[in-house]
N, C-alpha and C positions, 0 to 999 in steps of 0.2 A: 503225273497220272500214268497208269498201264495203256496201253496200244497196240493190235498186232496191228504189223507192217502188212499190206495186201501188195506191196511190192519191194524189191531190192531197195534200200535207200544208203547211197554211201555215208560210210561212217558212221551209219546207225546200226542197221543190220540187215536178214534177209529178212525175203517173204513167208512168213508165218509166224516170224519172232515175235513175241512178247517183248516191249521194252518199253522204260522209262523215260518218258518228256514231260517236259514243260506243256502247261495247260495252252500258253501263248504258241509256243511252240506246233501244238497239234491243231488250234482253232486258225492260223495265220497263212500255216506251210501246207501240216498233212495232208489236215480236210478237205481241201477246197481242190486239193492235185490228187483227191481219192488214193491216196499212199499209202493211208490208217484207216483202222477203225477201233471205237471203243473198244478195251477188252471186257466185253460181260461177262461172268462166270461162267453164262451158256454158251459162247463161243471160245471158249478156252476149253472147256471141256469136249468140244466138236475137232477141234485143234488135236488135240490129247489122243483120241479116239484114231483119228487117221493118220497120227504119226506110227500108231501103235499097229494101221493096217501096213501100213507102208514097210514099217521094220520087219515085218515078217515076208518080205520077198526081198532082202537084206542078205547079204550072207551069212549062213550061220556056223560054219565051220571053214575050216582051214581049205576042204578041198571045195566045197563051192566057190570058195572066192579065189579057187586056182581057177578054177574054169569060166570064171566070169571073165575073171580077168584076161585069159585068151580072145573072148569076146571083145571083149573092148578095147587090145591091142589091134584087132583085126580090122575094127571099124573105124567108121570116119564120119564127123559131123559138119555139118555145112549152114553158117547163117547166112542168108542174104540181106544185105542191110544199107540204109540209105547212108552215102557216104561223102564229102566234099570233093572235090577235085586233084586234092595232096593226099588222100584215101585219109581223112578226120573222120569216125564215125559220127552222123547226128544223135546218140544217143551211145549206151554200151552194149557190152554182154558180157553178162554176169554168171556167179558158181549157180544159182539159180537157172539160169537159162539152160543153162548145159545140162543141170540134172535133170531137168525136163524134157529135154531133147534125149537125153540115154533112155527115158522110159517111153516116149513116143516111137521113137524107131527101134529100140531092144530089148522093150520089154524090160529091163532091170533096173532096178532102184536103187538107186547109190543115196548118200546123207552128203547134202551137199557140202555141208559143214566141212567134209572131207576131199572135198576139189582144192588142190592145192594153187590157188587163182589168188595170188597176193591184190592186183587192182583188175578191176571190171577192164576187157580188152575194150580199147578206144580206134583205133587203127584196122585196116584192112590186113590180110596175112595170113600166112601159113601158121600151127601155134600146136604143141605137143604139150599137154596139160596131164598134171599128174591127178590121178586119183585112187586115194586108198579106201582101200574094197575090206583088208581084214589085217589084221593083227601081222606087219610083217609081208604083206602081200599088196603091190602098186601096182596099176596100169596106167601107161601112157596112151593118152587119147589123142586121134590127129584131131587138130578144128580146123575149118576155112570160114575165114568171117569174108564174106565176097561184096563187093558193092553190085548193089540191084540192079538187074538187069542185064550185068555182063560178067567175066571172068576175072579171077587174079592176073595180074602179069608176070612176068617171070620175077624171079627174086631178086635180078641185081636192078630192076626198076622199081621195083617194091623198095629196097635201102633208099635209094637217091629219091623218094617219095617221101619216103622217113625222115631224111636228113635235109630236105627241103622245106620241111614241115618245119623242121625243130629251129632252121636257119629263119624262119619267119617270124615264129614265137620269141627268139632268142631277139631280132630285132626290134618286136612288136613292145616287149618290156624294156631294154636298149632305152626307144624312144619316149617311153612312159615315163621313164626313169629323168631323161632329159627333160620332160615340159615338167615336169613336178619342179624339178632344181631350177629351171629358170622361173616358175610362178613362185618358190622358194626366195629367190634372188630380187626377182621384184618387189616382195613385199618389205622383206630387206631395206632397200633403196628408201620406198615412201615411207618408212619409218624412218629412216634415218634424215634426210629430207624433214619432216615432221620436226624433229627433235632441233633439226637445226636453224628453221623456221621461228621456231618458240624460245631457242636462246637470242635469236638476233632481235627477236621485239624483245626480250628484256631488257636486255642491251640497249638499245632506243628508248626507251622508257625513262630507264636510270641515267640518259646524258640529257635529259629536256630540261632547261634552267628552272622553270618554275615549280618543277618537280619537290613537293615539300612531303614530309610526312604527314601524316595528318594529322599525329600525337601531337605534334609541337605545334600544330596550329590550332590543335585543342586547346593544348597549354595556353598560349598567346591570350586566348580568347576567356579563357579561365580568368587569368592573372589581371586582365583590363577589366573586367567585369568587377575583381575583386576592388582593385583601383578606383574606380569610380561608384562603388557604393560606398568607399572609407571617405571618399572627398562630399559626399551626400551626407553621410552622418559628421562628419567635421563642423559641413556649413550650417548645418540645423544646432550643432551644441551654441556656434556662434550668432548666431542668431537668438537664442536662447537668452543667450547672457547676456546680450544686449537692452531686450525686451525687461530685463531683469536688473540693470542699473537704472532702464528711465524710470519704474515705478519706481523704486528708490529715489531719484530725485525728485521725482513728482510729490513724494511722501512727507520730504524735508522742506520743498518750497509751500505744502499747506501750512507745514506744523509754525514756519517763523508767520508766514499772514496774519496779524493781529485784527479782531472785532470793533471797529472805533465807538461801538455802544457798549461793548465791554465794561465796567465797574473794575478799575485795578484790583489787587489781590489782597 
């Protein structure tokens, strides 16, 4: 979805840009931190409008933007800004902030697109920022970004602030680096630990004498069961046969029994 930016947002863009985000993106982050707003047609065309007032007190030739530019070599901007103790700013300042601050105090309108401001200044200091005004034509702007309430210090405490700062992040990651590698190293261990846990009960398993499988004691129990139903039909045929000579003798001891009322033949 479209969105102007209502402020700086790094790595997205400045304040006024049209840009493209994620719907999640803009309902999660922008919104709620008043960053974005919808781009409606009607507010891009209000957009459109006062860029177009704006460009016309812009330089428009080669000698106004010589004379601007003496201007803005002359002058000097100053933020006052809430700062840590190693001068960390708690927030930035941005191409934004600056082109804002050249039209409050000087009246002129620079594009700020054109402040040569690679990252938003994060630190306290002294800061000579470039800005092209016209085709061929730059001015260096001084800045002081000051911590509130008091002054800059001189320069060579401003570096060892710097370099005190940077000795603290350099260790802050250092030690980051460290607790990862040994939560790293531990999980290591209890895995391996684990693994070795579950070879030794196999291991104990496969030397227990009663240990059988259970195919062959399938088997076993197959092979008996077949056994003793062949010796079940064995006993019943003999028994059969038996039952089966006595009628047979029973049949022959009638047939010789003679009738003594009989009449010979």
């Amino acid at each position: 979805m479209d969105v102007i930016l209502l402020k700086d947002v790094e790595k997205v863009g400045l304040r006024g840009d049209v840009v493209s985000v994620s719907r999640g993106y803009m309902r999660n982050y922008l919104g709620p931190r008043r960053l974005a707003e919808e781009a409606t047609p009607s507010r891009v065309a209000e957009l459109e409008k006062r860029d177009a007032q704006r460009a016309r007190h812009e330089a428009q030739s080669f000698e106004d933007a010589q004379k601007i530019a003496d201007q803005l070599g002359k002058a000097e901007l100053r933020f006052d800004v809430n700062a840590g103790p190693q001068g960390t700013l708690f927030g930035s300042v941005t191409a934004t902030d600056l082109a804002d601050e050249i039209w409050e105090k000087l009246k002129i309108r620079v594009d700020r697109r054109k402040i040569d401001l690679h990252d938003p200044i994060k630190r306290i200091g002294r800061y000579s920022v470039p800005v092209e005004i016209f085709t061929d034509v730059t001015a260096e702007v001084r800045t002081l970004v000051v911590p509130e309430g008091g002054e800059l210090p001189p320069e060579e405490e401003l570096e060892a602030l710097e370099a005190a700062a940077k000795a603290a992040e350099e260790a802050e990651a250092e030690a980051a680096a460290e607790h990862q590698a040994a939560v790293e190293a531990e999980v290591e261990q209890f895995v391996a630990e684990e693994e070795a846990a579950e070879v030794e009960e196999e291991a104990a398993e496969a030397e227990e004498p009663g240990a059988e499988e259970p195919g062959a004691e399938e088997s076993g129990t197959e092979e008996s069961g077949t056994e003793e139903s062949g010796a079940e039909e064995s006993g019943a045929e003999e028994a059969g046969a038996e039952e089966a000579e006595q009628e047979a003798v029973g049949a022959e001891t009638e047939e010789q029994v003679v009738d003594p009322d009989a009449e010979p033949s």
